[in-house]
C-alpha positions in Angstrom: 0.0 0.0 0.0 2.0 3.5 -0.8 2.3 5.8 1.6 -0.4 8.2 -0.4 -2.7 5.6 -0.1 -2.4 5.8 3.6 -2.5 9.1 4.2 -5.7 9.5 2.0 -7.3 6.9 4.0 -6.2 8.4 7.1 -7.4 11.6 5.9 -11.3 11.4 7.1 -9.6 11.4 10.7 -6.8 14.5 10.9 -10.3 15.8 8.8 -13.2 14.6 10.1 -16.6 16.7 11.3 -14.3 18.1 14.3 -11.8 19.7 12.0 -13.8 20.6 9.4 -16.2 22.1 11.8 -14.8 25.4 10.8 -15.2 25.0 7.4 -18.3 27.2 5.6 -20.3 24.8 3.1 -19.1 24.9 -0.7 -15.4 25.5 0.2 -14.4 21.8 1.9 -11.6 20.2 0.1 -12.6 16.9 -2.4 -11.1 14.1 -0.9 -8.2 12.8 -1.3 -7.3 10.2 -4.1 -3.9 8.1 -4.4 -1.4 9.5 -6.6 -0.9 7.0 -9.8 1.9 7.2 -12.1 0.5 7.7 -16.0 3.9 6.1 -17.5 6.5 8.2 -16.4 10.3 7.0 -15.9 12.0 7.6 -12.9 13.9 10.6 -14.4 11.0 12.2 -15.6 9.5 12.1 -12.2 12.5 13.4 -10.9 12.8 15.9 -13.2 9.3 16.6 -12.2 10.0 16.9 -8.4 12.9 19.3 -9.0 10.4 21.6 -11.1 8.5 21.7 -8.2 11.2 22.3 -5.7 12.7 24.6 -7.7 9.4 26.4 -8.5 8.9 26.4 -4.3 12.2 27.9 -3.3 12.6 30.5 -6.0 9.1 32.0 -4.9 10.3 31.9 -1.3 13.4 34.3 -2.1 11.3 36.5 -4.2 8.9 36.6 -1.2 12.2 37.8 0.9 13.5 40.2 -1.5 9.9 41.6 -1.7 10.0 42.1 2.0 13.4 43.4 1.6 12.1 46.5 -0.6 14.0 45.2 -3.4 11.4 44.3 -5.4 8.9 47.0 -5.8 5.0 46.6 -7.1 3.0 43.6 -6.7 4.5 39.7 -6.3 2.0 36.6 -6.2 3.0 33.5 -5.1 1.8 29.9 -6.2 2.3 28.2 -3.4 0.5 25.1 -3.1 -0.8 25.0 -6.5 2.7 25.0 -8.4 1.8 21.2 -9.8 -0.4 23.0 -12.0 2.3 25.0 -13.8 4.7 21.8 -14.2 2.2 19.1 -14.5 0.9 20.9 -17.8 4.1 22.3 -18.8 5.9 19.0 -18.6 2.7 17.5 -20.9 3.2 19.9 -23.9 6.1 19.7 -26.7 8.6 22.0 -26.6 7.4 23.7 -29.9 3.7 24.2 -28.2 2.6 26.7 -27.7 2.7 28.4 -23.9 1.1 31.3 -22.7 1.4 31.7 -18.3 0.2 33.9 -16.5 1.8 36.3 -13.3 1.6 32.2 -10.9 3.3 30.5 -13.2 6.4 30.7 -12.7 7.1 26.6 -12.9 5.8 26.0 -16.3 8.5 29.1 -17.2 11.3 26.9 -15.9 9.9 23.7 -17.4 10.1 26.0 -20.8 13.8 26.4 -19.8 13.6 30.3 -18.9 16.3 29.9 -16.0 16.2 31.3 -12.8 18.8 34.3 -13.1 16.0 36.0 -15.9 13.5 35.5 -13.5 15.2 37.1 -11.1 16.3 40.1 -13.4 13.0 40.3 -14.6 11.3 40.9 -10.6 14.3 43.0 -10.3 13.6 45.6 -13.0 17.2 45.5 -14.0 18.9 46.6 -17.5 19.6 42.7 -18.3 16.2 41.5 -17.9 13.5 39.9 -20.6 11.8 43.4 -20.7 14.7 46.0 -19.7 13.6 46.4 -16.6 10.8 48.2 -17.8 8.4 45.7 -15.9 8.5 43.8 -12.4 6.1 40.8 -12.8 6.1 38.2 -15.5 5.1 39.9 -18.6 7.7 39.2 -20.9 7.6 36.5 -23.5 10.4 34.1 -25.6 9.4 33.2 -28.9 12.1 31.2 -29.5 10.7 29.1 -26.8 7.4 29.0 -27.8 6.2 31.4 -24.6 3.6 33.9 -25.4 3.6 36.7 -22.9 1.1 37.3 -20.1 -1.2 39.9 -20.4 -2.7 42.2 -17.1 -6.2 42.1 -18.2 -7.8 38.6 -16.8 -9.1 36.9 -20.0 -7.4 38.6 -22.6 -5.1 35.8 -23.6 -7.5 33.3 -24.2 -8.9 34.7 -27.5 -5.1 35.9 -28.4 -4.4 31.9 -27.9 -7.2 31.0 -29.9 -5.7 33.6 -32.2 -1.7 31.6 -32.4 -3.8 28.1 -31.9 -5.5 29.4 -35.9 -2.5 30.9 -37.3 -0.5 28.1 -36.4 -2.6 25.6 -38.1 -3.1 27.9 -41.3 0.9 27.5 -41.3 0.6 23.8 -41.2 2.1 23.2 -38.0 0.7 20.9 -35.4 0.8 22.6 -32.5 -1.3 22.7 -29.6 -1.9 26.5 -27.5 -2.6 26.3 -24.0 -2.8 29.1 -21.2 -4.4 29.5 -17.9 -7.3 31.4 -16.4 -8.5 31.7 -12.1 -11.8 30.5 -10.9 -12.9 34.3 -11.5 -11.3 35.3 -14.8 -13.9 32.9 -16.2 -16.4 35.4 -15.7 -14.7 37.8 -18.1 -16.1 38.2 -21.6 -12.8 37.0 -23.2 -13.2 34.2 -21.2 -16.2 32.9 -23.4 -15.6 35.0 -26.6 -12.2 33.2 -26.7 -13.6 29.2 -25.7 -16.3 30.2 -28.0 -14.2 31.0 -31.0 -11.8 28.0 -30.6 -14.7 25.4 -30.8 -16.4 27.0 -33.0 -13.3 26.6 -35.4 -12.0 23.2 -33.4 -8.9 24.4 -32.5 -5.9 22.9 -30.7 -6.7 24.9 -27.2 -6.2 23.8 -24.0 -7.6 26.1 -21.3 -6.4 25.8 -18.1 -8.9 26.6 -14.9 -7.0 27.1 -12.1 -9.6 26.8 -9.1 -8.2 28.3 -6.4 -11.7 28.5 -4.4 -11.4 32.7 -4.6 -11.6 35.6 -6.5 -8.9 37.5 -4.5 -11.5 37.7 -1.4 -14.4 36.1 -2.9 -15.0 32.4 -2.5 -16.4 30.5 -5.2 -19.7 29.2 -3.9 -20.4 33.4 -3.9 -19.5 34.3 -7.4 -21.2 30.4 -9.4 -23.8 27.8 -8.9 -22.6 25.0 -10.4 -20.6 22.6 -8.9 -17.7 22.5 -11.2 -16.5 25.1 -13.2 -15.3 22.1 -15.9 -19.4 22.1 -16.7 -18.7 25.4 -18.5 -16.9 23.3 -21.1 -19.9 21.0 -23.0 -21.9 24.3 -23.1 -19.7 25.2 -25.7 -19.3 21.7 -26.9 -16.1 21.3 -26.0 -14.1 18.3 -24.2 -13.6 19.0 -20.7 -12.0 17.3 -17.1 -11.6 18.5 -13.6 -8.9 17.3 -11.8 -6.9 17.1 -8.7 -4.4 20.4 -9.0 -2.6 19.3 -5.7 -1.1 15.7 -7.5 1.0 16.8 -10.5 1.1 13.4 -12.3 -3.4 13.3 -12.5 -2.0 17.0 -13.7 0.1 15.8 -16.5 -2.2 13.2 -17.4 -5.2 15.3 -17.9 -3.0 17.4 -19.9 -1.5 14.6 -22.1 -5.3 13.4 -23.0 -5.8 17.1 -24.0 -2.9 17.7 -26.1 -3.2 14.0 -27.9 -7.4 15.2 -28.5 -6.0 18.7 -30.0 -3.2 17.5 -32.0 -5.4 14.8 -34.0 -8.2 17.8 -34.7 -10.3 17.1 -31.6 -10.4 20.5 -30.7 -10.4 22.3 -27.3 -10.3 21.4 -23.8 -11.2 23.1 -20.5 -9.4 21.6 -18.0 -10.5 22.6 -14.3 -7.5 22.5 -12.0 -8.7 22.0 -7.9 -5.9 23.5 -5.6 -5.9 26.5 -3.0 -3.2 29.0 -3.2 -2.1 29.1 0.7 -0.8 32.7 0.1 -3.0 35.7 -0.6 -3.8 37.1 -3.6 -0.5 39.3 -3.1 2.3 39.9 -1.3 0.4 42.7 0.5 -3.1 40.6 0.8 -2.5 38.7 4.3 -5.4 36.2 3.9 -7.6 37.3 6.4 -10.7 36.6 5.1 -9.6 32.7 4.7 -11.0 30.4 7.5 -7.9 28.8 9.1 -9.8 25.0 9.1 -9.8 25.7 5.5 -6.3 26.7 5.0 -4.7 24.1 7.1 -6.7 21.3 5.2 -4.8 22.4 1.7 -1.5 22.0 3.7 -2.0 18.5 4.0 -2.7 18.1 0.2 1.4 20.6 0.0 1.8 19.1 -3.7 6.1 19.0 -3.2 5.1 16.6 -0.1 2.6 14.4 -1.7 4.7 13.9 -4.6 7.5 13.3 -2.5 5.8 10.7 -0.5 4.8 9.6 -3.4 8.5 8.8 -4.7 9.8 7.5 -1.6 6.8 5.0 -1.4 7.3 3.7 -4.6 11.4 3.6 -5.1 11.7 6.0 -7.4 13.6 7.8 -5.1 15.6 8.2 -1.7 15.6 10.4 0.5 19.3 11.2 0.2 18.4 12.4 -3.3 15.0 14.3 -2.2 18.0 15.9 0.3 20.5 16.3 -2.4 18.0 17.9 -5.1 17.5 20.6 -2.2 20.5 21.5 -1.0 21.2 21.2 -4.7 18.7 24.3 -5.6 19.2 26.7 -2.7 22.8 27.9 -3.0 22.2 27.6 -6.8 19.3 30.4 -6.5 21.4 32.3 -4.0 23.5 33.0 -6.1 21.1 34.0 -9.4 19.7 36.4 -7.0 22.7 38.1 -6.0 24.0 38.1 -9.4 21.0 39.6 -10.3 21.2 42.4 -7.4 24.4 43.3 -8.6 23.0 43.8 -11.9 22.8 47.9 -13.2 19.0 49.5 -13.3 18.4 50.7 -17.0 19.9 54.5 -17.8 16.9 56.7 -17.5 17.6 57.4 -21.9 16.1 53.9 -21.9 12.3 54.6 -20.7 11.3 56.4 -23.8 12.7 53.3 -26.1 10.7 50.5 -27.1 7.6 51.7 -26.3 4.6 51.9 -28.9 3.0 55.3 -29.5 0.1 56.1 -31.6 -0.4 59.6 -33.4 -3.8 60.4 -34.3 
């Protein structure tokens, strides 16, 4: 029996009626299922956990340098839903198609964008993707397939619809996927974008990550159904909800949606469950969560159920669980202060590369 096994069937105890007491109807956790392996080898797992890991600790440090004043503007954090990001980036090709937004910083590093542009990037120095002419994530790398985030919630869904067309009027099988929150599915580009790609049966896989809020809304307050994957046959399109705290069901759900895509099944909404255990920023302190509710998610941590996972199963030791860590923190300790000793951009330099319309 693996060790995920046991913990899910020990999970009605740690939270049964007495700890879930606390817990408002509509936001209790589904429970928990064993983790399965869909036909990975041991090094793709392993390249999976260090994703995660990696994806973990490079938050953490932005977190700190945030705290720090070095990083100025808004920061948000992915913690406890970062199997979403590498789960579905691990799934795709590397000439797919990838559009994340400001959480998803693993499916970045599954892409190969390494951590010292990251860093750059938060750091608004001269050496970063944009110039230092942005602090978040909104850069792109066409050469790796990325397509860059975009502020407005919504707004890449139809622009992905958009590369998912031109790439097939180019002949290339590609799939396009990118990701929307439980709330941005109320936007209009939410459903003017999923629209338009079934109506044309396009390659598009759109990711729902659930996180149970709209920064301070719950779910349960903003829809009525019970899943927001039942948005997907009402526009006749394939769709899944899944566990977004176990990576591999993740990848899996992914895998089936880029194999329907690729041979001309068209799109696929694919509803992600997880809680993000931080607030919607670095300035949001989560007050509004029930604390039942967010210590139930830290039992489902995704690093420690697919850790458990690995160790229960032989795919891997602890001594290399130890060594990938103590591995990744000195390595990211030193991207960041590379990147802190990195210049600002001249002042000259805010003027250049900057669209500007004349009437």
């Amino acid at each position: 029996m693996s060790a995920v096994l046991r913990r899910s069937r020990k999970a009605p105890a740690k939270d049964g009626p007495a700890a879930r007491r606390d817990i408002p109807p509509g936001m209790r956790p589904p429970p928990l299922e064993p983790m399965r392996n869909p036909g990975l080898s041991r090094a793709r797992l392993l390249d999976m956990h260090r994703f995660l890991r990696l994806n973990r600790v490079l938050e953490d440090k932005l977190s700190a340098l945030y705290r720090q004043g070095k990083i100025v503007g808004g920061l948000y954090s992915s913690l406890g839903q970062e199997s979403i990001s590498v789960g579905t980036a691990c799934a795709l090709e590397p000439g797919d198609l990838l559009a994340p937004m400001i959480r998803n910083i693993g499916s970045l590093l599954v892409r190969g964008v390494p951590p010292l542009s990251l860093f750059l990037q938060f750091l608004a120095r001269a050496d970063a993707p944009t110039g230092g002419k942005d602090g978040t994530l909104h850069f792109d790398d066409l050469d790796k397939s990325i397509v860059g985030p975009i502020s407005v919630l919504g707004t890449l869904i139809p622009v992905m619809t958009g590369a998912a067309l031109a790439a097939r009027m180019r002949g290339e099988n590609r799939v396009a996927l990118t990701y929307i929150g439980d709330g941005g599915t109320s936007t209009g580009d939410f459903h003017e974008g999923l629209n338009l790609a079934a109506v044309l049966n396009l390659p598009l896989i759109l990711v729902v990550e659930n996180n149970g809020y709209a920064y301070s809304t719950p779910t349960h307050g903003q829809f009525a159904v019970q899943s927001l994957a039942e948005r997907g046959p009402a526009y006749g399109v394939a769709s899944e909800s899944i566990d977004g705290t176990d990576v591999l069901a993740v990848y899996a759900a992914t895998r089936r949606a880029v194999e329907r895509g690729r041979k001309g099944g068209g799109p696929t909404l694919l509803e992600c469950r997880a809680f993000r255990r931080r607030g919607h920023a670095e300035h949001d302190d989560m007050r509004y969560v029930p604390k039942a509710l967010l210590q139930a998610w830290e039992k489902r941590d995704p690093l420690d159920r697919l850790e458990g996972f690995l160790l229960d199963e032989g795919e891997a030791t602890k001594k290399e669980l130890r060594a990938a860590r103590e591995e990744i923190g000195p390595a990211l300790d030193e991207a960041a202060r590379s990147a802190l000793e990195r210049p600002y951009p001249r002042p000259e330099e805010t003027l250049r590369g900057v669209y500007h319309g004349t009437e």
